[in-house]
C-alpha positions as CSV (number, residue, x, y, z in Angstrom):
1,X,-9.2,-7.1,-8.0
2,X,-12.5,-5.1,-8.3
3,X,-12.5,-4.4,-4.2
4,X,-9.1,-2.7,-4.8
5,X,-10.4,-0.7,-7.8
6,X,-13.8,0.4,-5.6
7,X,-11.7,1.0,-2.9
8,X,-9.6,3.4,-4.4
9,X,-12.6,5.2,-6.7
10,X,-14.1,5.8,-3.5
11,X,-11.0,7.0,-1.6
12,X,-10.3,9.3,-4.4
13,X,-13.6,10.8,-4.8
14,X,-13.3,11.4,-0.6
15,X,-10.2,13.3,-1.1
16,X,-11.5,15.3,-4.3
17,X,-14.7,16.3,-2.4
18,X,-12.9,17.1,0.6
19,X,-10.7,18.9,-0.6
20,X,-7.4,17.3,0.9
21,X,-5.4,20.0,2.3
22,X,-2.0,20.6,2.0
23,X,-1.0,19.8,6.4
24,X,1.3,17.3,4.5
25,X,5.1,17.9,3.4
26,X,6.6,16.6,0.0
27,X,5.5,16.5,-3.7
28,X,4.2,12.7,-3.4
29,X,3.4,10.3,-0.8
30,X,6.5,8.9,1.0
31,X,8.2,6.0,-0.4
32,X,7.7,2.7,1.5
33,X,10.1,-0.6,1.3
34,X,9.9,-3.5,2.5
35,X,12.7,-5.2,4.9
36,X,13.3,-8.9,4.7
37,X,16.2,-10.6,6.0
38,X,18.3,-7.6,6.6
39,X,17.7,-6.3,3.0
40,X,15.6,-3.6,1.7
41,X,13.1,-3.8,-1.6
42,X,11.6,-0.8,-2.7
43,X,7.5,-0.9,-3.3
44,X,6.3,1.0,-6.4
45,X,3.6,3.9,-5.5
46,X,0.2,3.7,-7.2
47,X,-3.0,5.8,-7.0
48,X,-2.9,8.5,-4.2
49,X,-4.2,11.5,-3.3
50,X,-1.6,14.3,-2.0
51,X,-1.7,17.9,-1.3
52,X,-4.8,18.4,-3.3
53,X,-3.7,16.1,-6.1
54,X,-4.9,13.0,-6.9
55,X,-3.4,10.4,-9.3
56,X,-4.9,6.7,-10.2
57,X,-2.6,4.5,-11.5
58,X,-3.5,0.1,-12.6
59,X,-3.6,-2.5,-10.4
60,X,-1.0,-4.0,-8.2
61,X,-1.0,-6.5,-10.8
62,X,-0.5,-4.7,-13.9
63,X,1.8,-2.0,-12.1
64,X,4.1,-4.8,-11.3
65,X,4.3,-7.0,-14.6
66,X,7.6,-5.5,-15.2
67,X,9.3,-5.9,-12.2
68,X,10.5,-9.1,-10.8
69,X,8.5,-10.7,-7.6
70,X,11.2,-10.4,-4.1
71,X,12.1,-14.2,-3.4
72,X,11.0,-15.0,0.4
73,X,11.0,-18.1,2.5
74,X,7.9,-19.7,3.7
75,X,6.6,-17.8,7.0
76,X,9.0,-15.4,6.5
77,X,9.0,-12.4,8.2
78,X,8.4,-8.8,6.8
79,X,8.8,-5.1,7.5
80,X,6.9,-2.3,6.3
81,X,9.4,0.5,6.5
82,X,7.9,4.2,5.7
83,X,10.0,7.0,7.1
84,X,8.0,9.9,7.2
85,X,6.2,11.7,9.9
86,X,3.2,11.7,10.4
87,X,2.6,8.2,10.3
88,X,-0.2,7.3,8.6
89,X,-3.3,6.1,10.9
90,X,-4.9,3.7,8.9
91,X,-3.2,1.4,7.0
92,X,-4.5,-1.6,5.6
93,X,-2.3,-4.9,3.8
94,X,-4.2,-6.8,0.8
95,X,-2.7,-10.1,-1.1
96,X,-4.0,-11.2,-4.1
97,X,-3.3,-14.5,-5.7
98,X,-5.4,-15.8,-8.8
99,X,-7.6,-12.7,-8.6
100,X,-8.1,-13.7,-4.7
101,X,-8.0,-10.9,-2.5
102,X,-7.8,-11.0,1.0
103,X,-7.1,-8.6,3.8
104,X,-3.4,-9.7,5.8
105,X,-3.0,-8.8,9.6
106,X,0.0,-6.9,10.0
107,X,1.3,-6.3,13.5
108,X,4.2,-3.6,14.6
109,X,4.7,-2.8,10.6
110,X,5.2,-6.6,10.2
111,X,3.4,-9.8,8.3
112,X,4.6,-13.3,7.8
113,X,5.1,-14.6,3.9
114,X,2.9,-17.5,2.9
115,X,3.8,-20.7,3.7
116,X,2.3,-22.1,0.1
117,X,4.8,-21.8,-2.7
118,X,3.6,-19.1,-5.7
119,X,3.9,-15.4,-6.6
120,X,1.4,-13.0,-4.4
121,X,0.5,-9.7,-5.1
122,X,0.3,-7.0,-2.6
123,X,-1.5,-3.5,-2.0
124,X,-0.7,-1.8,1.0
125,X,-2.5,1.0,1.4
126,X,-2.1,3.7,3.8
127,X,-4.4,7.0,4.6
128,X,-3.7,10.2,7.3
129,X,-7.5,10.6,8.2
130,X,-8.6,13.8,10.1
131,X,-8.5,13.1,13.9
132,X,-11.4,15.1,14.4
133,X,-13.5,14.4,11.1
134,X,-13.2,10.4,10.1
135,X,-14.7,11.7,6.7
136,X,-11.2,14.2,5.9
137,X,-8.7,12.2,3.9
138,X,-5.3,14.6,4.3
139,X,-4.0,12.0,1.7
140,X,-3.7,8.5,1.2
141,X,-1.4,6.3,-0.8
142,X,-1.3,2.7,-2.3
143,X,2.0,0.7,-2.6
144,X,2.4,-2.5,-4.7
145,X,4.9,-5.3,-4.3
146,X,5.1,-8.8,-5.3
147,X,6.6,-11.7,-3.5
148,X,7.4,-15.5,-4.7
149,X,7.6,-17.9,-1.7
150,X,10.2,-20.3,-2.9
C-alpha cells in the first residue's frame, strides 16, 4: 500500500511541476471497465492529474469498501477496456492482497484472475508521457477495482 501512495505523490508532484498541459480532451481522465465473460464492470477513478488539474483520492482499498468485489473464475481472463484516444503509453496493473502488492503482466489489455480463492485489490494506472520529454506527464490516471476468485 505505501508503493502505491509514493507512486502517486511522486506522479502528482511531476505533473504539478510540469505543468501538464491541456493536449488532452475531456474534464477527467477516461473511464476504464473491465470485460469478463462477455460482461462489462465499471472501475472507479482515483488520484489523477488532467488538464492542469490534479486530484488525490485513498487507496484502492479504501476507495472500494463500498462497492462489492466482481466474482471471477480461477485463471480467468480479463479486459482492460478504455475508449479514448490517445491511448495511454504507459500503463502499469498492481494487486494487492493482505497489504501485498505486486506488479501483474498484462498483455493486449488482458490478465488472467488468480487461481487462489480470496478478494484482490487492483490499481491500474495509466499515464500519456511526452514522446519527446520522458519527464512531461500530459496526465495520468489511477483505476481501482476489486475481484473475488470464487
Amino acid at each position: 500500500m505505501r508503493k502505491v501512495t509514493v507512486v502517486v505523490v511522486i506522479l502528482l508532484s511531476v505533473c504539478i511541476f510540469s505543468g501538464c498541459n491541456n493536449e488532452l480532451s475531456g474534464s477527467k481522465p477516461p473511464s476504464v471497465s473491465i470485460k469478463i465473460d462477455n460482461k462489462q464492470y465499471d472501475t472507479q477513478l482515483g488520484t489523477y492529474c488532467w488538464n492542469a488539474e490534479c486530484v488525490d483520492t485513498v487507496g484502492p482499498v479504501e476507495l472500494l469498501k463500498e462497492k462489492e468485489p466482481i466474482q471471477v473464475k480461477a485463471g480467468e481472463q480479463i479486459t482492460l477496456n478504455m475508449d479514448y484516444t490517445p491511448k495511454p503509453n504507459e500503463i502499469h496493473l498492481s494487486q494487492i492482497e493482505n497489504d501485498d502488492e505486486v506488479e501483474i503482466e498484462v498483455n493486449h489489455n488482458q490478465f488472467i484472475a488468480p487461481n487462489e480463492k480470496g478478494t484482490y485489490f487492483y490499481v491500474y494506472s495509466v499515464w500519456w508521457i511526452d514522446e519527446e520529454d520522458e519527464n512531461l506527464s500530459h496526465g495520468d490516471a489511477f483505476y481501482a477495482f476489486a475481484l473475488e476468485v470464487k
